[in-house]
LUMDREN-235278 format. One record per residue (C-alpha): residue number from 0; residue in one letter; x, y, z. Coordinates in Angstrom, 2 decimals, always signed. Layout:
REM residues N
<atom resi="NUM" resn="A" east="X" north="Y" up="Z"/>
...
***
This chain:
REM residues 94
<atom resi="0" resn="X" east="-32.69" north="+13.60" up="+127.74"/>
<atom resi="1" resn="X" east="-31.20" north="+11.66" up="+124.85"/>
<atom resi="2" resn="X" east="-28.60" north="+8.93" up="+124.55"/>
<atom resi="3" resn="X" east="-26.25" north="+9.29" up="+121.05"/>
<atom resi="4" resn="X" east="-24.26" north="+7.41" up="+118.99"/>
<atom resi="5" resn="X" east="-22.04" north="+8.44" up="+116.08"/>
<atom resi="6" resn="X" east="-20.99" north="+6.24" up="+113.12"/>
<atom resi="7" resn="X" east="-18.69" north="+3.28" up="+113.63"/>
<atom resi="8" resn="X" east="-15.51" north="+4.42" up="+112.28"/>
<atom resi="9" resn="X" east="-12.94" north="+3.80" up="+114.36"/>
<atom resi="10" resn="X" east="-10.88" north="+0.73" up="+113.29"/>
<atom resi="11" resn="X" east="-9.59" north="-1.33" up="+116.56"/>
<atom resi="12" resn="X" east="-8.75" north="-5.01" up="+117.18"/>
<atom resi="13" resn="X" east="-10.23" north="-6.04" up="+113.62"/>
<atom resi="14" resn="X" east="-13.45" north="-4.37" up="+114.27"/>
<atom resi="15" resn="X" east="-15.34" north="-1.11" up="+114.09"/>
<atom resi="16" resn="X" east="-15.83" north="+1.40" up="+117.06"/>
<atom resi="17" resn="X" east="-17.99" north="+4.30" up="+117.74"/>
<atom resi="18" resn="X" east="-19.07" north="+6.38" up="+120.95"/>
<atom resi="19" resn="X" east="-22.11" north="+5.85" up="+123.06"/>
<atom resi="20" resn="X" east="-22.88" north="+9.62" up="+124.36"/>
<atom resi="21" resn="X" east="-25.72" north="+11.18" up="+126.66"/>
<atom resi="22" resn="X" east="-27.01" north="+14.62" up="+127.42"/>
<atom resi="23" resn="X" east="-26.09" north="+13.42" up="+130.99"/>
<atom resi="24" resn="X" east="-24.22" north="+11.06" up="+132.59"/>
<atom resi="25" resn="X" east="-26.98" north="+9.67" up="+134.79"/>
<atom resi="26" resn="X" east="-28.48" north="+8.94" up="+131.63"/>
<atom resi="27" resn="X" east="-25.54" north="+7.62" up="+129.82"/>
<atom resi="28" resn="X" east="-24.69" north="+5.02" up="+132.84"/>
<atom resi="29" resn="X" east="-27.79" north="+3.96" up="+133.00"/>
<atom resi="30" resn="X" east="-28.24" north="+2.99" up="+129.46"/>
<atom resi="31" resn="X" east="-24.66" north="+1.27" up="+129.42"/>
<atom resi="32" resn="X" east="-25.94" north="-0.73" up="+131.93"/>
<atom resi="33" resn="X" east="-29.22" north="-1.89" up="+129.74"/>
<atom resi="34" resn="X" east="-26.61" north="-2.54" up="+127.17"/>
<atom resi="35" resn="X" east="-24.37" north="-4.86" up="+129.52"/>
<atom resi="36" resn="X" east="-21.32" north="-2.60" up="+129.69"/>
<atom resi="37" resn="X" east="-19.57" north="-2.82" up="+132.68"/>
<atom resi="38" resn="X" east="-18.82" north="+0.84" up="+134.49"/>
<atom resi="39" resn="X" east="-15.16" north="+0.03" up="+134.21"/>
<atom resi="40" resn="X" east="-15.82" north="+0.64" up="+130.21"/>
<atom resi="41" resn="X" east="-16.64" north="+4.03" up="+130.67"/>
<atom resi="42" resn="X" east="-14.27" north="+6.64" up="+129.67"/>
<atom resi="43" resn="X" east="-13.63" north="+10.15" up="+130.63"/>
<atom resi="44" resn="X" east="-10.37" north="+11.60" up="+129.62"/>
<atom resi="45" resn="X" east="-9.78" north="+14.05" up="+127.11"/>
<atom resi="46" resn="X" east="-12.02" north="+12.77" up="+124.13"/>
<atom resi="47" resn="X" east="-14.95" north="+13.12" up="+126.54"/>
<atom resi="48" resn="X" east="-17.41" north="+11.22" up="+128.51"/>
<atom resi="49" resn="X" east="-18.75" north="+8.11" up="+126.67"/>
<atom resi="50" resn="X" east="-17.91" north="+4.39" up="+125.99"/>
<atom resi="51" resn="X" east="-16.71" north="+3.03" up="+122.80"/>
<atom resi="52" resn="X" east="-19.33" north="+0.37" up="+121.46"/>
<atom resi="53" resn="X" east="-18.77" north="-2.27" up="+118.23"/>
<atom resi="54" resn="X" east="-21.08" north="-2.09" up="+115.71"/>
<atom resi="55" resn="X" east="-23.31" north="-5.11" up="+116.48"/>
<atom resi="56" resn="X" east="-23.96" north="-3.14" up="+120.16"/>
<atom resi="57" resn="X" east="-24.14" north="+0.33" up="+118.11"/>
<atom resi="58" resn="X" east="-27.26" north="-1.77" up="+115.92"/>
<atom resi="59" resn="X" east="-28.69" north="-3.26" up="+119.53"/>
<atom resi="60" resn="X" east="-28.03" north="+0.40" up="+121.30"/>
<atom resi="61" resn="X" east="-30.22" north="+2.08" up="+118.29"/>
<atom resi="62" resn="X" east="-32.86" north="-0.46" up="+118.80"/>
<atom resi="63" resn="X" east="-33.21" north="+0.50" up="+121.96"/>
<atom resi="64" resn="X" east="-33.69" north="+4.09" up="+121.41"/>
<atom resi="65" resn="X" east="-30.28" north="+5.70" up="+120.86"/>
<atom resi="66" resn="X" east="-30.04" north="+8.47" up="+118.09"/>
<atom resi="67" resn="X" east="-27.66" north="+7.77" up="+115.61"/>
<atom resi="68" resn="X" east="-25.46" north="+10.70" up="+114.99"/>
<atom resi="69" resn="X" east="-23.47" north="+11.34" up="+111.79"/>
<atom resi="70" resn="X" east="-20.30" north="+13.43" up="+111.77"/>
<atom resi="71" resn="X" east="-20.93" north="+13.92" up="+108.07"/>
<atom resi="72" resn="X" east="-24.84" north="+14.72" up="+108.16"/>
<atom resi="73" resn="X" east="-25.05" north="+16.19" up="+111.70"/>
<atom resi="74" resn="X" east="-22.16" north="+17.74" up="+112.08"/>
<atom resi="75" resn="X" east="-23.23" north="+20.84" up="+114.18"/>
<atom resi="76" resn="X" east="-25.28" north="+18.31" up="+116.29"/>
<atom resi="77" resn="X" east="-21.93" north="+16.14" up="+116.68"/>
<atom resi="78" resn="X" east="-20.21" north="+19.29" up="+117.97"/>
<atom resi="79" resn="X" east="-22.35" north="+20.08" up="+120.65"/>
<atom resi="80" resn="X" east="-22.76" north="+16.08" up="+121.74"/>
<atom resi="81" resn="X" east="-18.86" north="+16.18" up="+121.88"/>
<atom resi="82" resn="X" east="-18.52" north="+19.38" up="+124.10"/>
<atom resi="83" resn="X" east="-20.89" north="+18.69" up="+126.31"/>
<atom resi="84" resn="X" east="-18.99" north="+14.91" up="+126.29"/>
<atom resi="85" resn="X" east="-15.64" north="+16.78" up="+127.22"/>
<atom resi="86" resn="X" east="-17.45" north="+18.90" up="+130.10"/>
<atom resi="87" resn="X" east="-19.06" north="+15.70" up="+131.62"/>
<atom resi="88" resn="X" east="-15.59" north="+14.34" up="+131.60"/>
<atom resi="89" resn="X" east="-13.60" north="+17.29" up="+133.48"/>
<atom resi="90" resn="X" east="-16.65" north="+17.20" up="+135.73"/>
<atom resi="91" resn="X" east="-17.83" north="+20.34" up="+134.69"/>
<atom resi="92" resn="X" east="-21.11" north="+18.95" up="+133.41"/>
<atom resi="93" resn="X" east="-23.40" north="+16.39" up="+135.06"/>
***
């Protein structure tokens, strides 16, 4: 099981975004939680399961063993991450 996250791009509040992913969401909880998200941070809706992290927690989240994903070097990884985000998030996908 692997925990992603893709490139800080996503401008918001005068800093930079990006989305903390997992092959499940057991997994992906449970590594929010190392990171001190609260579960009210998750998200689910259309964009998929994940929680949006800045990019000092994206640097801490890597440290602690999340694979950096690239939507410009990985970008058939970064498809399959997403879908399986958008399944977890209709509940269709554990």
């Amino acid at each position: 099981m692997t925990v992603y996250v893709d490139d800080a791009v996503w401008p918001w509040r005068g800093r930079r975004w990006a989305h903390l992913m997992a092959d499940t969401l057991e997994e992906l909880h449970a590594f929010a939680t190392l990171l001190g998200l609260p579960r009210r941070a998750f998200q689910d809706r259309h964009s998929g399961a994940h929680y949006d992290i800045d990019t000092a927690l994206r640097e801490h989240a890597i440290t602690l063993g999340a694979v950096p994903i690239s939507r410009h070097r990985d970008r058939e990884l970064v498809k399959r991450v997403i879908a399986r985000a958008k399944l977890q998030g209709r509940g269709l996908a554990e």
